[in-house]
C-alpha positions in Angstrom: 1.1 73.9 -7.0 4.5 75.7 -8.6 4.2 77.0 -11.9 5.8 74.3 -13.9 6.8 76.2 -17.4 9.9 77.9 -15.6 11.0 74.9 -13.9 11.0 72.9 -17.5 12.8 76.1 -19.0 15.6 76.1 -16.8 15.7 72.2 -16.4 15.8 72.1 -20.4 18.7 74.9 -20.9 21.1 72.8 -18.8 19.8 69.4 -19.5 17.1 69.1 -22.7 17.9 68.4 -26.4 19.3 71.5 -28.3 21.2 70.2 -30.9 18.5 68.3 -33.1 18.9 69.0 -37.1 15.6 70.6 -37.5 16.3 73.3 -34.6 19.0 74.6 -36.6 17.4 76.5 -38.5 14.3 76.2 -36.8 11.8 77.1 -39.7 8.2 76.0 -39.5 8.7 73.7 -43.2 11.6 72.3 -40.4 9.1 71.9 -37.8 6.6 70.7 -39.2 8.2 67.8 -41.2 9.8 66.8 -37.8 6.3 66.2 -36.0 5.2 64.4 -38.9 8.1 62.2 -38.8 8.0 62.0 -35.0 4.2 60.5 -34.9 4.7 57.0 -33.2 8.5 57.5 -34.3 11.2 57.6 -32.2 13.9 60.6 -32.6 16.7 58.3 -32.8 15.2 57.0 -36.0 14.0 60.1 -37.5 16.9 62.2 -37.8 18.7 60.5 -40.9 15.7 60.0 -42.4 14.6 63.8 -41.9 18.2 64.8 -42.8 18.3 63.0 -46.1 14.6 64.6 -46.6 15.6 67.8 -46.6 18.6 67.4 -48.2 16.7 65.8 -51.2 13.3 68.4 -50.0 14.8 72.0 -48.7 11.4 73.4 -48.4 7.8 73.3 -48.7 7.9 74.6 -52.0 10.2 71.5 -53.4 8.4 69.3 -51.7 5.0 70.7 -53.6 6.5 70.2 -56.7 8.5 66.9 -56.4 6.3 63.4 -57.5 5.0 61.2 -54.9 6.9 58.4 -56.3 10.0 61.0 -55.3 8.4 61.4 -51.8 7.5 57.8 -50.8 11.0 56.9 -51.8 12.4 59.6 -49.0 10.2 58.0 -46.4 10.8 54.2 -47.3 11.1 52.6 -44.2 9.3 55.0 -41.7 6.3 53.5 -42.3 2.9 54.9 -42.0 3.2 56.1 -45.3 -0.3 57.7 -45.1 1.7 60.5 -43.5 3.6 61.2 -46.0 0.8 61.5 -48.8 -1.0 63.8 -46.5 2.4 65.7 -45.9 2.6 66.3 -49.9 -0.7 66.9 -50.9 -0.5 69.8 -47.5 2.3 71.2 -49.5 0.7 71.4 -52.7 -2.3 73.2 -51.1 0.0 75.9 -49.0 2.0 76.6 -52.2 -1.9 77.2 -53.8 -3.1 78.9 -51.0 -0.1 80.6 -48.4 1.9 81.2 -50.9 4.7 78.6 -50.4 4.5 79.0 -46.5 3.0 77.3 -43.9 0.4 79.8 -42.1 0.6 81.6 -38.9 -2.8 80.7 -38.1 -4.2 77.9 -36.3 -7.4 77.5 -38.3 -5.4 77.6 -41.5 -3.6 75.0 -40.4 -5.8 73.1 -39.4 -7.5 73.0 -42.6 -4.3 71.6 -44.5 -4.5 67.7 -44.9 -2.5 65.8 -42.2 -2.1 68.6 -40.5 -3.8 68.2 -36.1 -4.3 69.8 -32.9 -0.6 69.2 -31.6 1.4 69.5 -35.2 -0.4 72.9 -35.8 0.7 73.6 -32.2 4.0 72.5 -32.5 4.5 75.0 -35.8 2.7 77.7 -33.9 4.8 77.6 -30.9 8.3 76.4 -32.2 7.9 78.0 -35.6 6.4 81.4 -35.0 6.7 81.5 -31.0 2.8 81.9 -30.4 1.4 80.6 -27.2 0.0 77.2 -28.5 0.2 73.6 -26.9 0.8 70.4 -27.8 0.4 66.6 -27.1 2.6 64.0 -28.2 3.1 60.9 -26.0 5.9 62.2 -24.1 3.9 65.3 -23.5 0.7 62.8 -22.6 3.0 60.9 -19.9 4.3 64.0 -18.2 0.9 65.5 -17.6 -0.9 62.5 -16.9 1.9 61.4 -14.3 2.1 65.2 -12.7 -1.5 65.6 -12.2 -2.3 62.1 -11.4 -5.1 61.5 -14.0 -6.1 57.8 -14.2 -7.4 56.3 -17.4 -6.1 56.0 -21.4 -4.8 59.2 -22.8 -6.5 58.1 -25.6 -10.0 58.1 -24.6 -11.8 62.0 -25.1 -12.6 62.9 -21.4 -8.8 61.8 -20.5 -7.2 63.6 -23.5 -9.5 66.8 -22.6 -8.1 67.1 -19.6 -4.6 66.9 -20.6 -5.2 69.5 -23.3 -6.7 71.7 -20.3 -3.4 71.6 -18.3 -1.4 71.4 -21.6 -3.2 74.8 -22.3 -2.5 76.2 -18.8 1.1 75.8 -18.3 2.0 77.0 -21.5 4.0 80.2 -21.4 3.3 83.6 -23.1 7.0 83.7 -24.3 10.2 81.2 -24.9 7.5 78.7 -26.3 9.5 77.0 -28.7 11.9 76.2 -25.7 9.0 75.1 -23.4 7.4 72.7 -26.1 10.7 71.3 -26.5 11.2 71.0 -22.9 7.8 68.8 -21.9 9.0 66.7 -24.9 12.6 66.0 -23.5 11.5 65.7 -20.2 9.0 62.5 -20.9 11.7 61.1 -23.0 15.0 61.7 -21.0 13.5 61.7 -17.5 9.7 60.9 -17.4 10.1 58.2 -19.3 7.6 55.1 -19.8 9.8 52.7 -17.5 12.2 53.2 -15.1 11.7 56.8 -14.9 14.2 59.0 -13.1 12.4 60.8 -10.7 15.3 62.4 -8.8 16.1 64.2 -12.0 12.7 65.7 -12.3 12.3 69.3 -12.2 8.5 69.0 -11.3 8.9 66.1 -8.8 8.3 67.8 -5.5 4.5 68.2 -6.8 4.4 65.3 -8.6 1.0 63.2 -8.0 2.2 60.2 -9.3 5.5 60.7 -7.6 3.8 61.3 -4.0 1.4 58.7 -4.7 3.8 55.7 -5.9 1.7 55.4 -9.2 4.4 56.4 -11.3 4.4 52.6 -12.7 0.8 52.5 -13.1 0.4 56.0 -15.1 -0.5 56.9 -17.6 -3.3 54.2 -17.7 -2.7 51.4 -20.9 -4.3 51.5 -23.3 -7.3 48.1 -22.9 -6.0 44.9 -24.0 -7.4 43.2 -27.4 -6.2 40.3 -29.1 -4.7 41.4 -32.6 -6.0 39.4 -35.6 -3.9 37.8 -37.9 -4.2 37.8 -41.8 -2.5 35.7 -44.0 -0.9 36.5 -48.0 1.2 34.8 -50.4 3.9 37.6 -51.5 5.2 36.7 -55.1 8.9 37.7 -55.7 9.2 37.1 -59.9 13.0 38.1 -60.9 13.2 37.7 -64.7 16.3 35.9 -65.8 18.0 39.5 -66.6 17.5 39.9 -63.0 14.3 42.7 -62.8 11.4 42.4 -60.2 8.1 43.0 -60.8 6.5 45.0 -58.6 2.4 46.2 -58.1 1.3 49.7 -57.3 -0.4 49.7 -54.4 -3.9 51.4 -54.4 -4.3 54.7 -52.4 -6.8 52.9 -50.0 -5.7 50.5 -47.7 -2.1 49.3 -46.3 0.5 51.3 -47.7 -1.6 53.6 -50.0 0.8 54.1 -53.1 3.7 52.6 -52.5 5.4 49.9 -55.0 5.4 46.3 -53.8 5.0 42.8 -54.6 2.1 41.4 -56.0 -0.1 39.3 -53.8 -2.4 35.7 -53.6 -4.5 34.5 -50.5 -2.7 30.7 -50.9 0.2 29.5 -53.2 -2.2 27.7 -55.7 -4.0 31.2 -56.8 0.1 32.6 -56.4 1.2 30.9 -59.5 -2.4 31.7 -61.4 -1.4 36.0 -60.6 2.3 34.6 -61.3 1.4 33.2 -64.7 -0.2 36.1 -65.7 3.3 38.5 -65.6 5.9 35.4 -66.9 6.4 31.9 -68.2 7.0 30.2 -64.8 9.6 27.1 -64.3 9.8 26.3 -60.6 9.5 28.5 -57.1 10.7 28.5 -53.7 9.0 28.8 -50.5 10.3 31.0 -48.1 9.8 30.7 -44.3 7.2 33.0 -43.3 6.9 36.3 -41.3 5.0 38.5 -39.7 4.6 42.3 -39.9 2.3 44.2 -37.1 -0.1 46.7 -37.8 -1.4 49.1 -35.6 -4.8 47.0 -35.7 -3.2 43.3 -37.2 -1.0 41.1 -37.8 0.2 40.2 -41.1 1.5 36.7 -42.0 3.6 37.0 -44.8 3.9 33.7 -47.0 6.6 34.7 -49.4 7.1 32.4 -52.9 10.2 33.3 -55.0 10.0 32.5 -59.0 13.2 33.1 -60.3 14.6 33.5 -63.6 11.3 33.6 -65.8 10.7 35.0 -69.2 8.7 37.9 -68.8 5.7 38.8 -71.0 6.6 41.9 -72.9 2.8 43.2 -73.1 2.6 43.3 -69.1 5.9 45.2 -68.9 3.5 48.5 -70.5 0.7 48.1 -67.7 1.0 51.4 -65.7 0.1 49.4 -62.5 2.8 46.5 -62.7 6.3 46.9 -63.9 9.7 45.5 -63.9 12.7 46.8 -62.2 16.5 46.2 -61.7 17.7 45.3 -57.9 20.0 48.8 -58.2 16.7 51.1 -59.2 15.0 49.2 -56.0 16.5 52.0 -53.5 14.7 54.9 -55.2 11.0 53.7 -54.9 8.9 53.8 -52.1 8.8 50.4 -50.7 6.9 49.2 -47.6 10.0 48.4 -45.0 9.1 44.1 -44.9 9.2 44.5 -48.9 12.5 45.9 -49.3 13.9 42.9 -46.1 12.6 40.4 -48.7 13.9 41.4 -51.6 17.4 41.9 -50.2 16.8 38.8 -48.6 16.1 37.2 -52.2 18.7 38.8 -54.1 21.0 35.5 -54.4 18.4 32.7 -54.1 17.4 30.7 -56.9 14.6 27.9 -56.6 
């Protein structure tokens, strides 16, 4: 078998991505805000919201000392917000600890919240051009495919391994080129459908290529039925045109983040209602779904529109009432922010 790291080098000079906004400057506060980003993200998606990050966030040190309420608002609308807590609270412990700097150590990396295998990788060899692997799904698909390993990537003895071979084709030098190579290759060229085989670099040894399993690898992950739960989500607009909106708690769906407050049926929905206004009538919208990685979430949403708000609930730190122009700068769960645009003009 040809050594595969100077065929991706040369294939990814002519052909790879080299113009991505955290490559210029390529800094490991850069780096490693990318990978975060990048988890089950595309790079389409990420790049305005990384470039209004760290336009608003230049470095680890402003992101240690902005609020989270600053930092959820910067990642409204990637979703798995649990990313981002984990991304400031890393911050706040390297500015303790490394002196404002991410470390050049892989244990110390390790160590900082959020922080795995492949992102502490990614930093080490893009970063600080040390010899370290990584294993993102692209990454997953081209090793799996090129070395014809059946079963989930997901599963320990498959993702061992592909951290094996991950580990032996990595180069001693031009790492931050090769990482970004086995990541351009699975998404330009190896991709998950229809990939472009003739373009491949590595297809003359290609298992999965001489074997016609190129459709079949890597191995899905095993069916399951998604469960579906149900809420009532209570848009109350006060009749000088405010929402009130609920902290969420920092366990559970979108840990932190301001959103709407919730009922398990209409009838307790104008009980929690009652509790924030003086109600008159409400609307029922149609419903919709939102999918989690492990449900599905039926969203019942009930608009009250221009109540009287109670002016002792207004002080609770959990619950408070905003204007439809302040909306923008809180950190709102994606399917929160739809509905209340999509409410902006209705009236019961």
């Amino acid at each position: 078998m040809k050594a595969v790291a100077p065929r991706l080098l040369d294939w990814q000079r002519e052909h790879g991505r080299n113009d991505l906004p955290w490559q210029h400057p390529r800094s490991a506060y850069r780096v490693w805000l990318s990978e975060i980003m990048l988890q089950q993200t595309q790079v389409a998606t990420v790049i305005p919201y990384f470039q209004r990050f760290v336009e608003a966030l230049p470095d680890l040190s402003a992101l240690a000392s902005a609020s989270e309420d600053e930092v959820l608002a910067l990642w409204s609308g990637l979703g798995y917000y649990r990313r981002a807590r984990f991304l400031h609270a890393a911050a706040k412990q390297a500015a303790a600890l490394h002196g404002g700097e991410l470390p050049a150590d892989f244990d110390a990396l390790l160590a900082l919240p959020g922080i795995g295998r492949s992102t502490a990788g990614a930093i080490l060899a893009q970063a600080y051009g040390l010899p370290y692997p990584i294993m993102d799904g692209n990454v997953k698909r081209v090793l799996a495919r090129y070395h014809g390993i059946i079963g989930y990537p997901g599963l320990g003895p498959i993702e061992k391994q592909l951290w094996l071979h991950a580990e032996q084709h990595m180069p001693r030098s031009e790492t931050a080129r090769y990482t970004q190579a086995i990541m351009d290759l699975g998404a330009m060229v190896c991709r998950r459908s229809q990939p472009d085989c003739p373009a491949c670099p590595l297809q003359s040894d290609c298992v999965a290529y001489r074997d016609g399993l190129t459709d079949s690898l890597p191995s899905p992950r095993p069916a399951k039925t998604l469960p579906t739960r149900q809420t009532v989500m209570m848009v109350i607009r006060d009749h000088h045109h405010r929402y009130l909106l609920e902290r969420r708690p920092v366990d559970g769906i979108w840990p932190g983040l301001w959103s709407l407050p919730e009922a398990s049926d209409p009838g307790a929905a104008w009980q929690v209602a009652g509790r924030y206004a003086r109600l008159d009538d409400a609307l029922a919208l149609d419903s919709f779904d939102h999918i989690f990685s492990h449900y599905r979430l039926r969203i019942e949403p009930l608009l009250f529109a221009g109540v009287r708000a109670i002016p002792a609930v207004a002080e609770h730190s959990q619950h408070r009432w905003y204007p439809h122009d302040e909306l923008l700068r809180l950190g709102l769960p994606a399917p929160v922010r739809q509905l209340l645009q999509r409410c902006k003009d209705l009236t019961p």
